[in-house]
ZAMAR-799466 format. One record per residue: residue in one letter; z, y, x of N, C-alpha, C, O in turn. Coordinates in steps of 0.1 Angstrom, whole numbers, padded with zeros to 4 digits, always signed. Each point is the difference from the previous one (the first is absolute). Layout:
<atoms>
aZYXZYXZYXZYX
...
</atoms>
This chain:
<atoms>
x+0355+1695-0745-0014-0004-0001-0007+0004+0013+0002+0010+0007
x-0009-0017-0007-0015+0006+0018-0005+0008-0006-0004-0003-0012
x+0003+0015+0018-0007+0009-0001-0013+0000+0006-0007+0010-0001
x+0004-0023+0008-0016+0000+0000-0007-0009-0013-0013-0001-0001
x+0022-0005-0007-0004-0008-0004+0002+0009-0023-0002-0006-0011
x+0005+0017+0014+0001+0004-0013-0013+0009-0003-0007-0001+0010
x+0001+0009-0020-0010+0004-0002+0004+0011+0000+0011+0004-0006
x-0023+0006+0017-0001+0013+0003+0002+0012-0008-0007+0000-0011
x+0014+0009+0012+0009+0006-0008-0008+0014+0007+0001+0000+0012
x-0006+0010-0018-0007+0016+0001+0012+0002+0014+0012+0000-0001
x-0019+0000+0015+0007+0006+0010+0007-0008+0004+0000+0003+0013
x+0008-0012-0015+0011-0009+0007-0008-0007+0010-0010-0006-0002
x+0017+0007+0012-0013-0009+0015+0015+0001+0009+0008+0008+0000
x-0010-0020+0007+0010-0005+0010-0013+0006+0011-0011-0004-0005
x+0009+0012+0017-0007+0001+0011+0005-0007+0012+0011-0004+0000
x-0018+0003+0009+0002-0004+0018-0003+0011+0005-0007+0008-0006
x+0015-0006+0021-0005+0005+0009+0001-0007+0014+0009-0007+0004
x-0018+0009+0000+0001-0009+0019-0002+0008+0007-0010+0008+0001
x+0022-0012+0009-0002+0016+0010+0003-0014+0012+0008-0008-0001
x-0019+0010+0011+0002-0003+0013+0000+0003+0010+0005-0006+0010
x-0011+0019-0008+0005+0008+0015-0004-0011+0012+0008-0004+0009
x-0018+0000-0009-0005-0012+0014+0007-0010+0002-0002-0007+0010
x+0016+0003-0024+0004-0016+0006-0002-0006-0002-0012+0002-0003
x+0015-0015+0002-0007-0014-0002+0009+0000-0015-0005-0005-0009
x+0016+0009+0009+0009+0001-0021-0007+0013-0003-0003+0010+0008
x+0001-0013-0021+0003+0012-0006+0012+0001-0008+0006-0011-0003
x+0000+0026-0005+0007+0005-0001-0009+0003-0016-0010+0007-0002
x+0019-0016-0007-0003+0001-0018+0007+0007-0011+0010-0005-0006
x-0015+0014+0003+0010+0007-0010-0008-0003-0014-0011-0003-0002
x+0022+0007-0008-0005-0003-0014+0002+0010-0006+0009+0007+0004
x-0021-0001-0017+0005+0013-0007-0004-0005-0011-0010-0006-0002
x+0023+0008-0008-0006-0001-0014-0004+0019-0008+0007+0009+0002
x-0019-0008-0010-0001+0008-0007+0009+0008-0008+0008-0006-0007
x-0008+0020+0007+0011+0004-0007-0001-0006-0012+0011-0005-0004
x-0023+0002-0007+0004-0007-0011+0010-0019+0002+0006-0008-0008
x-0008+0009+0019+0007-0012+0001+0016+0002+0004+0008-0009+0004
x-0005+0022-0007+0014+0001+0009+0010-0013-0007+0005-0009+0006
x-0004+0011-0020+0012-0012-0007+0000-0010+0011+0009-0002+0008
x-0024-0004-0008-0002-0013+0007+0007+0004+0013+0010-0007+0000
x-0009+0013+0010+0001+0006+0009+0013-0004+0007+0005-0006+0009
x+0000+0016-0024+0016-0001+0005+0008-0014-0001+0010-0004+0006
x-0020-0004-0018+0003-0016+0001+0000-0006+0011+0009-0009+0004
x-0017+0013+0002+0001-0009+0015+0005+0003+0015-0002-0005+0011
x+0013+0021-0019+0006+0004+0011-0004+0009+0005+0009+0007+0005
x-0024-0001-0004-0008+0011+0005+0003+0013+0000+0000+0005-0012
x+0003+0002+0021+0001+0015+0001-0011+0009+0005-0009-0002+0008
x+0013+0015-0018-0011+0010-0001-0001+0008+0013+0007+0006+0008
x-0026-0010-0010+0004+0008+0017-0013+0009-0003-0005+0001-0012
x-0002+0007+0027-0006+0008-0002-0016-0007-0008-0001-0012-0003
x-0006+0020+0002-0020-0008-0007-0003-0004+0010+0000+0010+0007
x-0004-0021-0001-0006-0004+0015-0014+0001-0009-0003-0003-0011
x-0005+0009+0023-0014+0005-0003-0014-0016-0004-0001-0010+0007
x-0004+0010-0014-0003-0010-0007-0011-0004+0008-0006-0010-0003
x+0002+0018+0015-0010-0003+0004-0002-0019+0006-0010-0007-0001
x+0021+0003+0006+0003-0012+0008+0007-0009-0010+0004-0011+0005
x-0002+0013-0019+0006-0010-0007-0011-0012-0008-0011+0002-0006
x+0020-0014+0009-0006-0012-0009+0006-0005-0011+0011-0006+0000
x-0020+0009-0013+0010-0004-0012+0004-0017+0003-0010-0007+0003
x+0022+0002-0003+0004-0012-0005-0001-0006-0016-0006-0011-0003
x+0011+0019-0004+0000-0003-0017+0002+0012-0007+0007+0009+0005
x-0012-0008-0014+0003+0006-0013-0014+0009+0002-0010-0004+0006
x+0011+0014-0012-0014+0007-0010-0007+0007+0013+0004+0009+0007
x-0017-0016-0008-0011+0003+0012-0005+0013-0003-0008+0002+0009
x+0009+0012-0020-0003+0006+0004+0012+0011+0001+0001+0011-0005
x+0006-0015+0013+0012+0007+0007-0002+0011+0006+0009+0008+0003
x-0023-0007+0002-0002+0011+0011-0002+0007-0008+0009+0008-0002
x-0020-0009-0008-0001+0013-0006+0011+0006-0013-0002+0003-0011
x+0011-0003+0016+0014+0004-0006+0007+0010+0003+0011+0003-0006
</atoms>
């Protein structure tokens, strides 16, 4: 199933990050929430360090992710 397309579940959020360093690409990473790890590992995803939430854009799942 899309996980943008299913109903927000307490904490599950797919995030963005864009990192461009002055190029003309940027450089896109994805994080899912630890409540979202199952989904996570569905899609192959490995656990990595907390990237700081300051620069992230939720894609889908539960908008109040931050305060979690």
């Amino acid at each position: 199933a899309d996980f943008a397309a299913r109903p927000a579940v307490d904490g599950q959020a797919l995030l963005l990050l864009r990192e461009t360093d002055g190029r003309l690409q940027c450089e896109l990473t994805a994080y899912f929430t630890p409540a979202a790890a199952s989904l996570a590992r569905a899609w192959g995803a490995r656990p990595c360090l907390r990237p700081s939430p300051d620069n992230l854009e939720r894609l889908a799942g539960d908008a109040g992710w931050r305060a979690r």
